[in-house]
N, C-alpha and C positions, 0 to 999 in steps of 0.2 A: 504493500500500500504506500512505504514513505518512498519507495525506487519511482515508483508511478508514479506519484504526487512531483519528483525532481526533474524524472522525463517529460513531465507535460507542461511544468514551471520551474527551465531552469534559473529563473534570475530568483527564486526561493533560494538557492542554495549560493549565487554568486553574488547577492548582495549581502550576506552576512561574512563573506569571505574575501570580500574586498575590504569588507572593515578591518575587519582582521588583519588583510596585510598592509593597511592606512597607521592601524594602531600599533604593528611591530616594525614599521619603518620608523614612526615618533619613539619609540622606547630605544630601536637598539640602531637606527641609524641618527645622521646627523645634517640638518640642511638649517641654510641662513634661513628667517623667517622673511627676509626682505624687508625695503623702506616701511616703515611704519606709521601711521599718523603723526601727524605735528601735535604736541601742546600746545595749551595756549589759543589763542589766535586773536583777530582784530580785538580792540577795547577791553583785554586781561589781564595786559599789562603783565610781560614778562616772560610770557610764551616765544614760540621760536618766531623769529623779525619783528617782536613788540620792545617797545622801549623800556629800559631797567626802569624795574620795580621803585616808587618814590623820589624821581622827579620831581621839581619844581614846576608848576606851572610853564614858569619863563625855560626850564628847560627842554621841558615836552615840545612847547613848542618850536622851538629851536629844534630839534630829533624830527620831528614832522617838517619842517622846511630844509632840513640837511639831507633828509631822504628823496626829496623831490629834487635837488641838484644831483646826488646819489644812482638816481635812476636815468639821467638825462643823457639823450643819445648828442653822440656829437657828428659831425661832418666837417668836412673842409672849408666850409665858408662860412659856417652858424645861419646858413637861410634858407636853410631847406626844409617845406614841412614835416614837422615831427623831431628832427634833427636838430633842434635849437643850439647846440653848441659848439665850439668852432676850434679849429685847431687839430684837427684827424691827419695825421699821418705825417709824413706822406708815407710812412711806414707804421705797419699795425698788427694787430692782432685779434679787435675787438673795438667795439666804437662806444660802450659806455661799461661802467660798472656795476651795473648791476644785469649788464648781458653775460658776466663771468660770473659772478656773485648771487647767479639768484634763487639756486633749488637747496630747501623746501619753499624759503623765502626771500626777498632780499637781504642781501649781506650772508648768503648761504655762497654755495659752490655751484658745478656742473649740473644742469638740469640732466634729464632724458635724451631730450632731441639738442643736437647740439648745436648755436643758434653762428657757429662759424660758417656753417658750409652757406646760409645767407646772404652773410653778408659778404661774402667773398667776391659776389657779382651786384651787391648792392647799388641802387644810382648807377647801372652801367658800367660799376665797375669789371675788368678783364681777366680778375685773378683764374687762375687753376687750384682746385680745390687738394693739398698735399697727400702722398698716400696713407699717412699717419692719420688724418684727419676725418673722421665717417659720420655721418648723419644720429649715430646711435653709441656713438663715442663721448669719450666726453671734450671737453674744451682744453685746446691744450697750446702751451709755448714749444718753443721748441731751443736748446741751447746747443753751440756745436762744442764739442769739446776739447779740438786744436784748431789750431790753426794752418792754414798749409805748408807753414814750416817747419812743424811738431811743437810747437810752443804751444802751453793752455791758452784756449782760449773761453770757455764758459762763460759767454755772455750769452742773451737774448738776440735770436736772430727773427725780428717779424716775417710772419707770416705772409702777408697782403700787402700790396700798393694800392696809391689811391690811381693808377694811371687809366684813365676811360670816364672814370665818375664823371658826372655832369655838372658837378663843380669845382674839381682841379682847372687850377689856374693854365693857360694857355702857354702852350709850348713846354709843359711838365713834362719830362725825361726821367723816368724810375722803371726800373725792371723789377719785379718778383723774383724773388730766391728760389733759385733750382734746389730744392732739397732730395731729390734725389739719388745724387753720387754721393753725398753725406749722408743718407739713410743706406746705400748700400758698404758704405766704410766703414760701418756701426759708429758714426761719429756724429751723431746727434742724442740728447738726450732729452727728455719732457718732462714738464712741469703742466698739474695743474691747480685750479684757483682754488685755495685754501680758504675754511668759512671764517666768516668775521663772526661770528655770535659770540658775546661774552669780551670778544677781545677787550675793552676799558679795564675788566677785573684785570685781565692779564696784562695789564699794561702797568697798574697799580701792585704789583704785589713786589716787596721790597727785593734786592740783591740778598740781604740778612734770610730771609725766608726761602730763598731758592738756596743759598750755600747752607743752610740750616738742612733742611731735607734733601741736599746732597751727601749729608756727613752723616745725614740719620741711617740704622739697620746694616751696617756697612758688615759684621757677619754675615748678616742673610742673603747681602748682595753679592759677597764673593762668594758663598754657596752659588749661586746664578750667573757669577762671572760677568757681572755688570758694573760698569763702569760710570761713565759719563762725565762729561766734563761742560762747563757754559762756555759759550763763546762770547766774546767781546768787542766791543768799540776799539778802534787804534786809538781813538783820543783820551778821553776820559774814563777810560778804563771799563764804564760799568756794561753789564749785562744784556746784551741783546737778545727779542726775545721773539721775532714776528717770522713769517716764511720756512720754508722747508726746512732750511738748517740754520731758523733762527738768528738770521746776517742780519735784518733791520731790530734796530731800536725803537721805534716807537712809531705810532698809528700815521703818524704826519710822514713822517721819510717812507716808509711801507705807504702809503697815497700817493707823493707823489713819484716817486719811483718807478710805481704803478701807471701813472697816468701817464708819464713817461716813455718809459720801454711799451707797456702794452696797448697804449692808445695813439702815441707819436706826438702827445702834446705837453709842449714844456711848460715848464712852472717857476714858481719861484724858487724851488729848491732844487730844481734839473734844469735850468734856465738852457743847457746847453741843447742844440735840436742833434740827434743820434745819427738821423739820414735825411741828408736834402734833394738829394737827383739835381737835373738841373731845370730851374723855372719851376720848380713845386712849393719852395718854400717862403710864400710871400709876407708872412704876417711877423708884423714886429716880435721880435721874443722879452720875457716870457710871453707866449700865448693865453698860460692864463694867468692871469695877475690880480692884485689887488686892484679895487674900483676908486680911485682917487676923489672921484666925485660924491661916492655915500660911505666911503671908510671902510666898504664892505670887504670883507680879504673875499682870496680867488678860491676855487672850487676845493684846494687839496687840501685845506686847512677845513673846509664843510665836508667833505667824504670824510676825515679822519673824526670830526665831530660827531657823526652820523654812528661811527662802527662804535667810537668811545661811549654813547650813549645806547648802545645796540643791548640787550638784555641775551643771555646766554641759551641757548637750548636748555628747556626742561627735561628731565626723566619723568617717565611715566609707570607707575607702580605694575601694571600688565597691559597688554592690546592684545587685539584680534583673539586667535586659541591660547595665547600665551597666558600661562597663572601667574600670580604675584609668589606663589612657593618656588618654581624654576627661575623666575628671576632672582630672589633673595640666593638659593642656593647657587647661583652662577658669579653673584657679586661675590660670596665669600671661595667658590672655586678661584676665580681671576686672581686673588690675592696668594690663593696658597699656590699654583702654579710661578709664583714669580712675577705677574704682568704690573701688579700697582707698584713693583720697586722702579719703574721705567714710568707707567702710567697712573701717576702720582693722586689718588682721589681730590684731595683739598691743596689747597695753599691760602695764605690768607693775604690780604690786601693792606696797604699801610692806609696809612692821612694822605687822602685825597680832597680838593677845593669842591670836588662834585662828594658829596654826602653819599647817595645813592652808591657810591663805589669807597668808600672811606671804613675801613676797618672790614672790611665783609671777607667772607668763606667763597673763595672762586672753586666749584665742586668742577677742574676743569680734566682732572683726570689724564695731568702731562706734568713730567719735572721744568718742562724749558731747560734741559738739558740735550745736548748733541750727543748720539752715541753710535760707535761703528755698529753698523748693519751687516760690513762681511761682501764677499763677489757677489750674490747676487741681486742686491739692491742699489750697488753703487753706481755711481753716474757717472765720477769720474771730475766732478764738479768743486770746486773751492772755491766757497764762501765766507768772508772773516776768517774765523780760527778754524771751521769746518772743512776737513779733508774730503778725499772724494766719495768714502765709504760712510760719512759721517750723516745724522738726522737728526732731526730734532725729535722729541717723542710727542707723536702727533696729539691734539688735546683732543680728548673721545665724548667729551661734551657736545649731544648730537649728532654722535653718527650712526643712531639706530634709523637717523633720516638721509643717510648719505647714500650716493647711486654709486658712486667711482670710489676707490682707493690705491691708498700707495701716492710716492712725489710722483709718478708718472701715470695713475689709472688704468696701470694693468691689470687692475681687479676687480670685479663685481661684484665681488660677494665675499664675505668674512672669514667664509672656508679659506680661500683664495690668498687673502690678505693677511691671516692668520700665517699659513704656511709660507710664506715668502719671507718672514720675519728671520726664518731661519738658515744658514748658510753657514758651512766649513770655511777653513781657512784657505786661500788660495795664496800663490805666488806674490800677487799683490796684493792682499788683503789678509787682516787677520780674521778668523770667527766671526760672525753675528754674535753680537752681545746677548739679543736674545733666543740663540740657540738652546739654551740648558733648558729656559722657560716654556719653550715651544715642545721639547722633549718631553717635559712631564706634561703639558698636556696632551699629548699624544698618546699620553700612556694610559689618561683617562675610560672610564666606562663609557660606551658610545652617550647613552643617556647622561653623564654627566654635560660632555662635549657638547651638547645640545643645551644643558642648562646657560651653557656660557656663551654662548651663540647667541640665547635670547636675553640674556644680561647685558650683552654689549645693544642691542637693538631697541631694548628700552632705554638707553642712554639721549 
């Protein structure tokens, strides 16, 4: 009677056996859960691209007018609809900030779709979209690593000309970068745009506090074979704490640097233009400057205002099928595996003139220390005191929202990201620092390795 009953209704017998094997993939396999909702959102004040929790009035508003400079697209002449602001190129990467900065929200990273391959031909423009470069990729620089006469070179080579746009100036002479023979000499390396959320906290938290929880646990760290060391200013010695390996000092030089190399508009603190062609570069420099007539400063001094008043990524207690017991048990896995002696839970913030950021718990879950990564994450690349195998330990505030990882977006997913952490010693490289870390958790019960998968995603 039950043989007959399965012959005549097999999905009787195949839908409780799909469960089945739904329910021992979750126990004893392990997958990212994927992007997860945003905290927060408009009027919460403090959720992801809401402005830090207790602002003043007068600062909120200021956060709401620095974000509408923040989002403004630029162009070559500032008069093109939509395009309001002036000064693109004639070499580029990207035409505003918040077209690299904007997933989950503004002041985040790499959307989905990625919004280069657009603008590549934007206004007319000619470009070739690079092989590096895909629709479904994420946003990316590109840095070459010598030069053609084996000297470093590791600077920012832009992507785009403005040559064709409909308003480069007449008789403009710039060619596009062949990256081709340097993507096949493996002599190109990528970057992409790291989130702003939180950064004010991390802006605010003293040198004493980073070399304090540098010098803390240092048993447990040589159990783990972690090191790490700060990188520095040549001048004044202190701390630098912003970009992949932690080379910029603070939110203003990180803008305009920015606005610089990956927009091709100079400023007051890049006043120099990178690439001119010939007849492309009309406009007095800096291009974008202080307004002499309302006192108003120029734009990188309001993007760095914008990110300093940006409110951090919330964690969220569980989402989706996720319980709040696998996340608690995944926080306290991440610790005993090794990962919070690199990715630091708290640090705390000194005296700061903005209240809202003065004395607080930045939960940013990074030392703001550099640490060798080992052959297979190096670039190759020096930055300040940072070598070419060197990183910063990325802040994981927020990346249970993040699409790409890794300093170049070779990963989509945490599985991915997790295991690239690890690498032996090569020729030219010592170990990854967090090799030992990545070991024990490897050595984890599948269902553990899962709890911590979903601990990092409610982050």
């Amino acid at each position: 009677m039950r043989m007959e009953f399965l012959r005549l209704n097999p999905s009787a017998f195949f839908k409780p056996f799909c469960c089945l094997m739904l329910i021992s993939f979750i126990a004893y396999g392990q997958t990212d859960p994927g992007v997860r909702p945003t905290a927060g959102g408009p009027g919460s004040s403090g959720g992801t691209g809401d402005p830090l929790p207790g602002l003043t009035p007068q600062q909120l508003a200021l956060f709401n007018t620095t974000k509408g400079i923040f989002i403004e697209v630029d162009s070559v002449s500032g008069t093109l609809p939509g395009e309001g602001g002036k000064g693109l190129g004639p070499s580029f990467n990207l035409n505003s900030c918040a077209g690299c900065h904007v997933a989950p929200a503004i002041g985040g990273s790499s959307p989905k779709t990625n919004p280069q391959i657009a603008v590549a031909t934007l206004d007319n423009a000619r470009n070739v979209i690079p092989s590096f470069i895909s629709i479904n990729g994420p946003i990316r620089e590109a840095r070459l690593i010598h030069n053609p006469d084996g000297s470093p070179d590791g600077g920012v080579h832009d992507l785009f000309v403005i040559a064709g746009r409909v308003d480069t100036p007449a008789g403009c002479q710039i060619t596009q970068t062949d990256f081709s023979p340097q993507v096949a000499n493996n002599n190109v390396s990528f970057r992409i745009p790291t989130p702003t959320f939180g950064t004010g906290l991390m802006e605010m938290i003293t040198d004493a506090a980073i070399l304090a929880n540098k010098n803390s646990n240092l048993p447990l760290k040589a159990q783990f074979h972690i090191a790490g060391r700060e990188n520095r200013t040549g001048n004044d010695g202190t701390i630098t704490r912003f970009g992949w390996k932690a080379q910029n000092k603070s939110l203003t030089i990180f803008a305009g640097e920015a606005y610089n190399v990956e927009q091709g508009v100079t400023n007051e603190l890049f006043p120099n233009a990178r690439e001119n062609g010939v007849n492309c570069d009309v406009l007095g420099h800096s291009e974008d400057h202080t307004d002499f007539a309302t006192g108003i400063s120029g734009d990188v001094e309001q993007f760095a205002m914008f990110m300093r008043l940006l409110a951090p990524a919330l964690p969220v207690p569980s989402f989706g099928n996720v319980p709040p017991d696998s996340i608690q048990r995944g926080s306290a896995l991440f610790a005993q595996v090794g990962c919070s002696l690199c990715h630091t839970p708290a640090l705390k913030t000194g005296i700061s003139y903005i209240e809202a950021l003065s004395n607080k718990t930045a939960n940013l879950y990074s030392d703001i220390l550099v640490h060798h990564m080992g052959q297979g994450l190096a670039d190759n690349v020096s930055q300040g005191g940072a070598g070419g195998d060197e990183f910063r330990s990325a802040p994981l505030w927020g990346v249970g929202q993040r699409v790409f990882f890794l300093h170049d977006g070779r990963a989509n997913n945490l599985k991915d990201a997790i295991q690239a952490h690890s690498s032996p010693a090569s020729a030219q490289f010592g170990s990854s620092e967090a090799s030992t870390s990545i070991d024990t958790y490897n050595a984890l019960p599948p269902a553990s390795k899962q709890d911590v998968l979903n601990f990092l995603r409610s982050l």
